[in-house]
Every structure is written in structure tokens, then in C-alpha cells.
N, C-alpha and C positions, 0 to 999 in steps of 0.2 A: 141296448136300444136298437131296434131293426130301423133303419134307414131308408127302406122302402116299403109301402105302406098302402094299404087300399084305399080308396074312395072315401069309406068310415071313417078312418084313421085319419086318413087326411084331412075333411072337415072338422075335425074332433081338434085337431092338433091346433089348428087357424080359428076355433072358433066359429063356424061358418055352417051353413046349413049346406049340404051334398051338392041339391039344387042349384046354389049357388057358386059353387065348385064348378057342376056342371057348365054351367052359364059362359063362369070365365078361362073354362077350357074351350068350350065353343068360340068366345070371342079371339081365341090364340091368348090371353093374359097369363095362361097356366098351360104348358105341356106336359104330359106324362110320359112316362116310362112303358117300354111293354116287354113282359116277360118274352120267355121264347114258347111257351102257351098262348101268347095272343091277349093275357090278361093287364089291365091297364093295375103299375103302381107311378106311387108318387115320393119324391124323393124328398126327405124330409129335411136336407141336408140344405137342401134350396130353399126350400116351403121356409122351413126354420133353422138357422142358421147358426143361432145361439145357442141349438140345445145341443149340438155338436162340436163347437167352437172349441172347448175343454179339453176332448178327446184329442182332434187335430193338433193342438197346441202341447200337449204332453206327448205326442210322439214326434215332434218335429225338435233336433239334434243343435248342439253348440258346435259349431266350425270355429277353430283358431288359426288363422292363418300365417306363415310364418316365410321369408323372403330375404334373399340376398342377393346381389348385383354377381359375383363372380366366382369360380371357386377356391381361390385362396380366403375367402371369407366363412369355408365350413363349420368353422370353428363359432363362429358369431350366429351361423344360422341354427346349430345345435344347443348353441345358451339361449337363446329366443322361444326354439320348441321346449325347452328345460323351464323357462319362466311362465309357457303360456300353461303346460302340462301342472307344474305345482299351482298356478292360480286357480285353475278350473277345477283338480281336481278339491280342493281347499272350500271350492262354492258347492261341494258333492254334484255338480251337474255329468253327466254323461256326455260326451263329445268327444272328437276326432281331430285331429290334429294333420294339416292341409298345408304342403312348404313344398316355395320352387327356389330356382338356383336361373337366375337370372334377370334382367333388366326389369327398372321399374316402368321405363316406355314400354317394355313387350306386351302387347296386350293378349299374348296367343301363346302366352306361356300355360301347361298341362295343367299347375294347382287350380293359380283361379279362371280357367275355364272351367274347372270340376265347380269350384267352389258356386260360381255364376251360375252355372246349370242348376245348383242342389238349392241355390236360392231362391228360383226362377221359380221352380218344380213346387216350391213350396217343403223341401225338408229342410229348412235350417230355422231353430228359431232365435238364434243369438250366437253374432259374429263379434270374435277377440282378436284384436291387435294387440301388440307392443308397440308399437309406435304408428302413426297414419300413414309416412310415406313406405311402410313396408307391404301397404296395399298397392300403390301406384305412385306414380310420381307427377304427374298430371293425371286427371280422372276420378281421381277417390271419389268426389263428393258427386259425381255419375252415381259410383258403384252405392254410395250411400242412401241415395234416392231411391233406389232399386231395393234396398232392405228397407225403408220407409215403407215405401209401396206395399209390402209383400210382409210387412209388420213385422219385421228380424228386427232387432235388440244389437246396438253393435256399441260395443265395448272398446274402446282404447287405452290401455294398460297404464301409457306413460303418455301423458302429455305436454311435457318438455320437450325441449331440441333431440335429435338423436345424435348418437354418439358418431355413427358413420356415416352425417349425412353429406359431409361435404366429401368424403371420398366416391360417395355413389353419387351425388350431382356431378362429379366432375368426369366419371366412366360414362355417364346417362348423355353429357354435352359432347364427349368425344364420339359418342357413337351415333349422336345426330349429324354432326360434321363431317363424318365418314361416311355415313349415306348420302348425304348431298353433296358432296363432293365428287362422288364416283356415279352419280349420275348429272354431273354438272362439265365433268375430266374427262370421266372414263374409268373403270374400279382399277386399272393396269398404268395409267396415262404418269408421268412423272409430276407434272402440276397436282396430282390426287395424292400421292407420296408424301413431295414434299409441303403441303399443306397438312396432311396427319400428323407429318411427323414436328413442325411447327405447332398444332396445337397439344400434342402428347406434350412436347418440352414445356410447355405453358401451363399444361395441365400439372405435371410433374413439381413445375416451381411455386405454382399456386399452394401447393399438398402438403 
């Protein structure tokens, strides 16, 4: 189905006599398109929306996202992409498989900036978790807004506790305390030190 479409087509498409086409391109209600001929199309895409809905939505991709706090946790981040990969491919969907290796506060970690972009852009039409805080730690239900908006499909695999959540809360609270502390100290100052290393031990006996 051609997407851009004359004046005919146009009214044809809407139902609507040309004239009246014309009308509510004059009034600005309707802008068109213009070739690099100088010749007026109309994009049907706008016009009618629904009859192309189908298309966009059969090439738009499953992203599985997959996340761990540190690298001694490789091994955890590789079972995760191993459950997200047999699930998806199990639903025969096509998708891609999207994993960083750091904090759930980092918001400027490489996967989901990719992944944010691809959802933004309009390629993704269904996002998989394994668990929700492996999206963020504060924030998810931002990022889930933003697939509402943009009508992604987001899937959460496990919705129970997760297994390593209190080791990555407790790396996520040390590394809040470490930033404000070394801009409270000084990152060098021994007050900044020995507060780390105070809440490390805390964090350690908690664990």
C-alpha cells in the first residue's frame, strides 16, 4: 500500500469530496506533502492511521533486558540472558537481547540508554524482564510509562522477590553514601574514609 497518495486518493481514502480536501488544506486543518517535483501528496499514514497500524507494529522488535550491579555477578547476568533467550525464543518472537553490568541507580548506563532510545524511536514492541529491579532500582515505573505511552508490551518474567536483591540494595546504598559523602568530606578527606568504610562493615554484617 503506497503511503503517499494524491489529492484523488486522498479524498477517496477519508471519504470526502477533493473540494473539501481542498477546503481544509486551505484552512491549515490538513497539510500535505510535496514531492521534489513540486507535486502535492498526502500521507496516508496521518490521513489514516489504522490502515498502517499492522505494518508498523509487525516490524517493531522484542527487547529483553538483562542487568547486574558488579562484575563478580557475571555469572548471574549470563543465567538471566539464558532464561530471557529460552523464553522469547519458546513465544517464536524475534528479539534481541540488551545487558549492562552496573548499578541500578546508574541511569547512563549503555544498554538502557540503547534500549530508551529504541523505545522512544518507536522500534520496540515488547519489553522482557526477569525480575523489575533489574530495570532500575528507583525509576522503573518512569521507564514503564514511557512503554505505555509508546504502546510496548512489557513483560515481567518473575514476579516474586529476587534472589539478589538485598546484595544489590546494599552495593546501590553504599554507593549513594559514597557520593555524598565525598562531596560533603571531600572524595580524599579521612571523615569520607572512615564513613565508607563504616558503612561497608555495616553493609558486610547486614549480608
Amino acid at each position: 500500500m503506497d503511503r503517499y497518495v494524491s489529492i484523488g486518493d486522498a479524498a477517496k481514502a477519508l471519504g470526502v469530496s477533493i473540494t473539501t480536501l481542498r477546503r481544509w488544506e486551505a484552512s491549515g486543518k490538513l497539510v500535505p506533502e510535496h514531492t521534489a517535483g513540486g507535486h502535492r501528496r498526502y500521507d496516508l499514514a496521518k490521513l489514516r492511521p489504522e490502515m498502517f497500524r499492522g505494518e508498523e507494529d509487525a516490524a517493531r522488535r522484542t527487547v529483553a533486558y538483562a542487568r547486574v550491579s558488579s562484575h563478580d555477578q557475571k555469572d548471574d547476568l549470563e543465567r538471566q540472558k539464558q532464561v530471557l533467550e529460552r523464553y522469547c525464543a519458546q513465544q517464536g518472537w524475534t528479539f534481541e537481547v540488551i545487558s549492562d553490568l552496573g548499578s541500578g541507580m546508574n541511569y547512563h548506563k549503555k544498554g538502557l540508554k540503547k534500549l530508551l532510545d529504541a523505545v522512544i524511536d518507536g522500534q520496540v514492541g515488547r519489553l522482557v524482564l526477569t525480575h523489575k529491579d533489574r530495570l532500575l532500582r528507583f525509576g522503573a515505573e518512569l521507564v514503564f510509562a514511557i512503554c505505555e505511552a509508546k504502546d510496548v508490551e512489557v513483560l515481567i518474567l518473575n514476579q516474586g522477590k529476587d534472589t539478589t536483591f538485598e546484595e544489590d540494595l546494599a552495593k546501590d546504598v553504599l554507593e549513594i553514601i559514597t557520593v555524598f559523602s565525598a562531596r560533603l568530606y571531600g572524595s580524599r578527606s579521612r571523615k569520607n574514609q572512615k564513613l565508607i568504610d563504616g558503612v561497608k562493615k555495616a553493609v558486610e554484617d547486614a549480608t
